[in-house]
C-alpha positions in Angstrom: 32.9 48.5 96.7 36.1 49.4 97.7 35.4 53.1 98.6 32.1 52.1 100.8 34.4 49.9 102.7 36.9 52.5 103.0 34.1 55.5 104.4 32.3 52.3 106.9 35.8 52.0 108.4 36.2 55.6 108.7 33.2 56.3 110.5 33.3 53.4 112.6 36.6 55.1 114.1 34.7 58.8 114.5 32.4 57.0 116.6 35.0 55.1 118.8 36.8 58.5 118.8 33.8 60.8 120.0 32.9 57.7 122.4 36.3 57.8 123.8 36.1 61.9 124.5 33.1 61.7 126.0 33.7 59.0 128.3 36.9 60.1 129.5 38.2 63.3 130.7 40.2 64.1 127.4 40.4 68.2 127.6 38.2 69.8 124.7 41.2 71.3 123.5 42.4 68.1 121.5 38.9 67.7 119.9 40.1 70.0 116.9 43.7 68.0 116.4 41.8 64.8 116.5 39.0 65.7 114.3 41.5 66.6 111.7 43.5 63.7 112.2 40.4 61.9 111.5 39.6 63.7 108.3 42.5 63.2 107.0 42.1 59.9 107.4 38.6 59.6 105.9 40.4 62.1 102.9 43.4 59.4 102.3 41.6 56.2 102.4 39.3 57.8 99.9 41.7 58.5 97.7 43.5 55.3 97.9 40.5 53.5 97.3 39.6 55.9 94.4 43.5 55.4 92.9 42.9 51.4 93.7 39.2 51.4 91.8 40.3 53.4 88.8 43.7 51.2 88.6 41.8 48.3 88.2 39.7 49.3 85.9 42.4 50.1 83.7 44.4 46.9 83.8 41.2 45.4 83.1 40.5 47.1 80.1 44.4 45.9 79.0 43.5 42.6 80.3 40.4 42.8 77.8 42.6 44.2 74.8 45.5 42.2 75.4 43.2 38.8 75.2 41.3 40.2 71.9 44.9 40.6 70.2 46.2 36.9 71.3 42.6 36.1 70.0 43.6 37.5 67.2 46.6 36.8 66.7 45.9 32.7 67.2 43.2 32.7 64.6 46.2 34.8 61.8 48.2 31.8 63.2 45.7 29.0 62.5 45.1 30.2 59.0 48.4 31.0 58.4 49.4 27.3 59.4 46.4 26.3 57.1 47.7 28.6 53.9 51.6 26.7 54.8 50.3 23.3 55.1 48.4 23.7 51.5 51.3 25.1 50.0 53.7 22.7 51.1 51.1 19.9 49.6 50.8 22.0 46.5 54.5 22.1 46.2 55.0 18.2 46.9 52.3 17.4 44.5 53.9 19.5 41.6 57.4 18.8 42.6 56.8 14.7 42.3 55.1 15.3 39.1 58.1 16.6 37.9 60.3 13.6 35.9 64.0 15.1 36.9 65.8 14.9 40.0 64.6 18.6 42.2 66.7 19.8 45.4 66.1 22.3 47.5 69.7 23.4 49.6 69.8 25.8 52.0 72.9 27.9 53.1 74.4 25.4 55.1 74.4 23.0 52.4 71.9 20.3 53.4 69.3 19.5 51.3 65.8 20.7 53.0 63.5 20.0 49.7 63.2 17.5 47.7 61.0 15.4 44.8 60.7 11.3 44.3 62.8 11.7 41.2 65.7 12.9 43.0 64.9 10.3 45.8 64.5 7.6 42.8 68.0 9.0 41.7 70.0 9.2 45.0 68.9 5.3 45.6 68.2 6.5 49.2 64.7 6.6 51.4 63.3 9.9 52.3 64.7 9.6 55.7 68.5 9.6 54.6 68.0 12.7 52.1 65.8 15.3 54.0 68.1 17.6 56.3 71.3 15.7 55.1 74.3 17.5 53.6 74.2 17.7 49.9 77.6 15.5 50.1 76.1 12.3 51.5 73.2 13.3 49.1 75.2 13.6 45.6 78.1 11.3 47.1 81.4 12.6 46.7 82.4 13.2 42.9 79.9 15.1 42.0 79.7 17.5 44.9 83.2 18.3 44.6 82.3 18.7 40.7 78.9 21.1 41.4 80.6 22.9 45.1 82.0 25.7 43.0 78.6 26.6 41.4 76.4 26.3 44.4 79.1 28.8 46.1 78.0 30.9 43.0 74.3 30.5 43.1 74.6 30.9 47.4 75.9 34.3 46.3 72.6 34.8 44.0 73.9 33.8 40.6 71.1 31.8 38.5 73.4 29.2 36.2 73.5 26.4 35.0 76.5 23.9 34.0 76.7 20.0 33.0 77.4 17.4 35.7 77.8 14.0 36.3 75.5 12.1 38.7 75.3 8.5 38.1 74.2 10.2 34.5 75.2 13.3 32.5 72.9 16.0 33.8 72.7 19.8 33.4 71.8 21.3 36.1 69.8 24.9 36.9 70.8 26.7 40.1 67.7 29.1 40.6 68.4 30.9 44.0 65.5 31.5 46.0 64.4 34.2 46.4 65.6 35.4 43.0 67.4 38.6 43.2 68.3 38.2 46.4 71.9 39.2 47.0 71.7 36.8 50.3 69.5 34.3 49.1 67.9 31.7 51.5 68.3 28.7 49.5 69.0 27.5 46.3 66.7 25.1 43.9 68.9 22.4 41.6 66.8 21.4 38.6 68.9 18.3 37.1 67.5 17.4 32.9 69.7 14.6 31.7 71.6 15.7 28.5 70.0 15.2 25.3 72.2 15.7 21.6 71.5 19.1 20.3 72.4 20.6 17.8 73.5 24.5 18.6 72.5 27.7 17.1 75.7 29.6 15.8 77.2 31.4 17.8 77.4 34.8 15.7 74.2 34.3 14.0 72.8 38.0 13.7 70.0 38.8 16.1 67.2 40.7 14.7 65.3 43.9 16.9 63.5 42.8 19.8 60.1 42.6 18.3 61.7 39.8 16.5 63.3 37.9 19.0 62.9 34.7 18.9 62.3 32.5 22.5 64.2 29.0 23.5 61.0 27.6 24.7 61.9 25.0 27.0 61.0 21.7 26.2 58.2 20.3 27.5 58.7 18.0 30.8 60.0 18.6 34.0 62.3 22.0 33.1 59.1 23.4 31.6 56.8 22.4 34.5 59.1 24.5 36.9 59.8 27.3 34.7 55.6 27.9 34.9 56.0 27.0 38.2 58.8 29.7 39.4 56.7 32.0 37.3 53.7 31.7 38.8 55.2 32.2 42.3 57.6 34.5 42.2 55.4 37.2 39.2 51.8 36.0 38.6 52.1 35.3 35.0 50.3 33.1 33.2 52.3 33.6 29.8 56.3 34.7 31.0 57.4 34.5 27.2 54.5 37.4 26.4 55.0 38.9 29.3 59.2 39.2 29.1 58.7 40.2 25.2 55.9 42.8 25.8 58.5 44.2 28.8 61.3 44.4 26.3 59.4 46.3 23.2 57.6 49.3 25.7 61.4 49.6 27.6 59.1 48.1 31.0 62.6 47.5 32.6 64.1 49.8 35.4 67.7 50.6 35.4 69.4 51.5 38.8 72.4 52.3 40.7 74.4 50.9 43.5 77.6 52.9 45.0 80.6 51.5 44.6 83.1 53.5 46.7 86.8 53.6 47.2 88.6 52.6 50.4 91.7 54.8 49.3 92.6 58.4 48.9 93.5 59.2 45.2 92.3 56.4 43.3 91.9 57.1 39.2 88.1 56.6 39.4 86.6 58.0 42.6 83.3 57.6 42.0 81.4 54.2 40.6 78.4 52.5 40.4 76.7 49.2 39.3 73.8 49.3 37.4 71.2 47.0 38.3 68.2 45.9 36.1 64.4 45.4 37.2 61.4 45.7 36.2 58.5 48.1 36.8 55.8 45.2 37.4 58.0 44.3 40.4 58.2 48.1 41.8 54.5 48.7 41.3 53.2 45.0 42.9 55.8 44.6 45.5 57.2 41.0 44.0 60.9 39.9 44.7 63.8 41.6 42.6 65.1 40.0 40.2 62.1 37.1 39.9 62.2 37.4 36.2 65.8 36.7 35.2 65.9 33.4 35.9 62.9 33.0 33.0 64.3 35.2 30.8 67.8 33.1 31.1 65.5 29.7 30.0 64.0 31.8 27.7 66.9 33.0 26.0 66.7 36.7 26.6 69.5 37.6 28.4 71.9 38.5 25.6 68.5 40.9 24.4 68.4 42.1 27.6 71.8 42.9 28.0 71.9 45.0 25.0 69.0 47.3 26.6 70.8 48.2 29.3 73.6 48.9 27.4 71.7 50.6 24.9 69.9 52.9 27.8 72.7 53.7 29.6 74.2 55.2 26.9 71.5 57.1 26.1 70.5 58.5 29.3 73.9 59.4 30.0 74.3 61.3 26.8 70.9 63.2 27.6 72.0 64.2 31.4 75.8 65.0 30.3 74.1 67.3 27.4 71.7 69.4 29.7 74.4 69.7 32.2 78.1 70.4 31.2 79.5 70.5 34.7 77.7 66.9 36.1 80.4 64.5 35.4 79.3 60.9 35.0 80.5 57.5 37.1 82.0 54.8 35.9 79.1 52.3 35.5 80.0 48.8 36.1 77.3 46.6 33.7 77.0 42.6 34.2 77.4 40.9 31.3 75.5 37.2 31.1 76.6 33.8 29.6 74.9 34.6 26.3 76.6 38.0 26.1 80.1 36.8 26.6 80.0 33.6 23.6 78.1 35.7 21.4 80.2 37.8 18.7 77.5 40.3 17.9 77.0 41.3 21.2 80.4 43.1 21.3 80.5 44.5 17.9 76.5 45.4 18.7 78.1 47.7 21.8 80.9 49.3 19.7 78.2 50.7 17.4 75.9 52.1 19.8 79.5 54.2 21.4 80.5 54.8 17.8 77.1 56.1 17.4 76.2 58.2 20.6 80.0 59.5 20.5 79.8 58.0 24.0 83.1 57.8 26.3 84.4 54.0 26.4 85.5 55.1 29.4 82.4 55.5 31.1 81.7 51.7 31.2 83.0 48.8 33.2 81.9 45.5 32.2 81.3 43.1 34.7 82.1 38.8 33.4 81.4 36.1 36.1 84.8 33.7 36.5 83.2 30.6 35.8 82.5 32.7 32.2 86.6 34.1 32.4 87.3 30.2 32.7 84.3 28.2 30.3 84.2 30.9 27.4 87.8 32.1 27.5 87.1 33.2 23.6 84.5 35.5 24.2 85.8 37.2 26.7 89.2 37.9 24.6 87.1 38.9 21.7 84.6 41.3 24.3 88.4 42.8 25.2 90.0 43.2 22.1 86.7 45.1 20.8 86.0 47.4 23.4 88.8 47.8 25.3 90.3 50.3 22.6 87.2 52.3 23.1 88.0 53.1 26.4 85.8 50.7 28.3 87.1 48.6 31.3 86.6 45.1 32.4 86.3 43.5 35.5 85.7 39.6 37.0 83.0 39.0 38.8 82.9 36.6 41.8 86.6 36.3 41.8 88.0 33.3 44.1 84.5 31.4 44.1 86.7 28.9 41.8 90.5 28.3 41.7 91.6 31.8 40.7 93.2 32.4 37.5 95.9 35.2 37.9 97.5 34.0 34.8 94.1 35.2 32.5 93.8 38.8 34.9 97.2 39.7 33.6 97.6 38.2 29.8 93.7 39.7 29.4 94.3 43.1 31.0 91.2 43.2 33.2 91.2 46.5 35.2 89.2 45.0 38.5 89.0 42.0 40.3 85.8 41.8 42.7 86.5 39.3 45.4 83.5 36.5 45.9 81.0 37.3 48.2 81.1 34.6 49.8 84.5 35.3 51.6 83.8 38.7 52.1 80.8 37.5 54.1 82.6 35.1 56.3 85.8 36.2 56.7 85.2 37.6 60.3 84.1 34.4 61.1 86.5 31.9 59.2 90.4 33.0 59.3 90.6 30.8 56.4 88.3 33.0 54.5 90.2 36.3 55.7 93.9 34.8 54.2 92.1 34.3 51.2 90.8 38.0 50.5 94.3 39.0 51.8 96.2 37.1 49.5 93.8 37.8 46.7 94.7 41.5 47.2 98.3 41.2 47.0 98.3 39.5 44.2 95.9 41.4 42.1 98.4 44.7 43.4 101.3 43.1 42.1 99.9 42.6 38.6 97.8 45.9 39.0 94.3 45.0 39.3 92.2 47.0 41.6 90.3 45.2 43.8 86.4 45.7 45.1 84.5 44.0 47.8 80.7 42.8 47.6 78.2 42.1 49.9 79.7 44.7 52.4 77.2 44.7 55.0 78.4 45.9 58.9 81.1 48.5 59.5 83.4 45.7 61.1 83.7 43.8 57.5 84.6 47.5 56.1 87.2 47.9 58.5 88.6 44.9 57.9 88.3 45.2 53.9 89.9 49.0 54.4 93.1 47.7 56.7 94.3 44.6 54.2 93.9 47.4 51.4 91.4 46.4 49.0 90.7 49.6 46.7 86.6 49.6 46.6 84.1 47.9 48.3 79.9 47.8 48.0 76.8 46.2 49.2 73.7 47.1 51.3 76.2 48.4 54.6 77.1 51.3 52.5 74.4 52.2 49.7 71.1 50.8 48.7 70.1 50.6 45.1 68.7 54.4 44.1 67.4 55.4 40.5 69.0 55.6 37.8 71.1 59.3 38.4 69.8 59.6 41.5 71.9 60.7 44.0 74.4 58.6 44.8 75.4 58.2 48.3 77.3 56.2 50.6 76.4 55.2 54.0 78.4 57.6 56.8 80.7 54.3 58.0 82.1 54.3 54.4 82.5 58.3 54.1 84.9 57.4 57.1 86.2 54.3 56.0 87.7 56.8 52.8 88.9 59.6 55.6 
């Protein structure tokens, strides 16, 4: 419509122009230089009204694509609100029909989540508890009793430890979502505690075909442990499921590089080894989600000895079809059930008797809330490997009051300083004085020191200029296969220069 306009206009003007010659006495010389004026004119108006037409057209087909997305985009947003609304009910409706007290805590500490038991238990109304710090929730003596372990399980530790609340409760930190090293939250489970009597501690444990599942007992701790499973791995039968996993070697072992902030330390090249399972690979579900059932289930002293067991194996294999690869030190987690049970050590000095394996090789890795509650088993882990060759190192170090005294008297080899304070201590100068002084200690009595949850270049400056030795986390390596090549991110290849 446009264009018409444009071509009426111009030859309204030839009109007036051949009018105007032939009225007046203009000299026929100018009739060329005005008639190509003139079609010039026609020429540009044509094309401006061409350009005009062509870009409306085109915002109007954007206009037309943009509205289908929002469209779009509204109903994902509707349904979405739909599938979040019926969840939350879901959750609220199996949460209240769960007898114990239930808390959900985020990061900063205030409790976002929560069941009628634990409102029933708190003596408070809804109002009071939902968004409130877990202080004013739990009142003061027990916070200050359960602070230590929630800075534990903020870290991504699943644990569990007695506490007193009005009652005598144990309580289960299940981090959320498991395996997370940064997890959003953290779900407290509290079951008031019952007289049992305890299995022996050095009892014998048969193969894993015959392992034998602490089924929990039926009630609220059961309700969620069928409840975490369903959510976080889609099993209907966890026990089957963990067992089957265990017997057909389902599990996944990899690496994470741990690497050295200083120029000629003794072991220049380490890694942890991380377990998961295949299931999780192949149907994209969180890492991790099954360790906090196979720690209700009782498997984690079974699982423990797999990785130890497969380590040692594949490391054998590799080092025999290649003389010149030389292995890493390999820096294994040990749980609970590992560190109070007796077999489990003399169960590890037989497979490295066995394989002819190099002690030397392996790093165990004990949590300090373990160093401090089962004191025992960690001297009697030390005193049976540690003349094999194999090193130790606390876990977590400073998320309680730290124990310098038990570093030096126990001979542990590496201290690796609490995520917690390596996370904030650009943020809190509180936090920073306490990796600091943490270092200079553990110098003085010769402990290395190692860093997790490294995540920026800033924090591995930092770490390298107050001289911790090693330092890991997702800013410098991800987890790779098992001997796969192990690399470190280019800012900690410079932090090392």
């Amino acid at each position: 419509m446009r264009g018409l306009l444009g071509a009426a206009f111009s030859l309204l003007l030839a009109l007036l122009l051949t009018a105007t010659i032939y009225w007046t006495l203009f000299d026929p010389k100018w009739v060329p230089f005005l008639a190509g004026t003139l079609f010039a004119a026609v020429l540009a108006t044509a094309s401006q009204a061409s350009s005009a037409q062509w870009t409306i057209a085109r915002r109007t087909r954007q206009l037309e694509r943009t509205r289908a997305r929002i469209e779009l985009e509204l109903k994902r947003s509707h349904h979405a609100t739909e599938s979040f609304h019926i969840s939350e009910a879901r959750l609220r409706l199996l949460a209240d029909a769960i007898a114990e007290p239930l808390l959900y805590v985020g990061r900063d500490e205030r409790c976002l989540f929560f069941n009628a038991a634990a409102a029933r238990q708190a003596q408070k109304p809804p109002a009071e508890l939902d968004g409130h710090p877990l202080r004013e929730v739990l009142g003061e003596q027990a916070y200050l009793e359960l602070a230590p372990q929630l800075a534990l399980s903020l870290a991504g530790k699943a644990l569990s430890h007695e506490l007193s609340w009005e009652s005598r409760y144990s309580v289960a930190h299940r981090p959320f979502p498991a395996g997370a090293a940064h997890p959003a939250g953290v779900y407290l489970l509290f079951s008031p505690v019952a007289p049992a009597s305890p299995a022996p501690a050095d009892a014998e444990r048969g193969s894993s075909a015959e392992l034998e599942l602490r089924v929990p007992r039926e009630g609220g701790e059961a309700l969620y442990m069928r409840a975490i499973a369903s959510e976080l791995t889609g099993w209907d039968d966890p026990p089957a499921k963990l067992l089957e996993a265990l017997r057909e070697d389902k599990f996944l072992l990899l690496q994470q590089a741990i690497v050295p902030l200083k120029i000629g330390l003794a072991q220049p090249r380490c890694c942890e080894i991380l377990l998961r399972l295949q299931e999780e690979e192949d149907n994209l579900l969180p890492p991790g989600g099954f360790l906090p059932l196979a720690e209700s289930y009782g498997m984690m002293e079974e699982l423990d000895r797999w990785v130890v067991r497969t380590l040692i194996v594949r490391t054998r294999e590799r080092q025999r079809r290649s003389a010149q690869w030389h292995a890493p030190l390999h820096w294994v987690n040990l749980s609970s059930s590992a560190v109070r049970s007796a077999e489990f050590a003399r169960s590890v000095q037989r497979q490295i008797e066995k394989a002819e394996f190099d002690g030397r090789l392996l790093c165990f890795e004990i949590a300090e809330p373990d160093v401090i509650g089962h004191l025992r088993g960690v001297e009697r882990l030390i005193e049976t490997l540690k003349p094999l060759g194999c090193r130790f190192a606390v876990d977590a170090f400073g998320s309680v009051k730290p124990a310098f005294a038990d570093l030096k008297r126990l001979a542990f080899d590496f201290v690796k300083i609490d995520g917690v304070i390596v996370q904030n201590m650009l943020r809190n100068p509180a936090e920073l004085a306490r990796a600091r002084a943490i270092n200079t200690a553990c110098q003085q009595i010769g402990v290395r020191t190692a860093a997790e949850f490294v995540e920026d270049d800033a924090t591995l400056e930092t770490l390298r200029s107050i001289g911790i030795d090693y330092a890991q986390g997702f800013g410098i390596a991800r987890p790779q296969p098992l001997f796969g090549p192990v690399e470190a991110a280019p800012a900690a290849a410079a932090a090392c220069a």
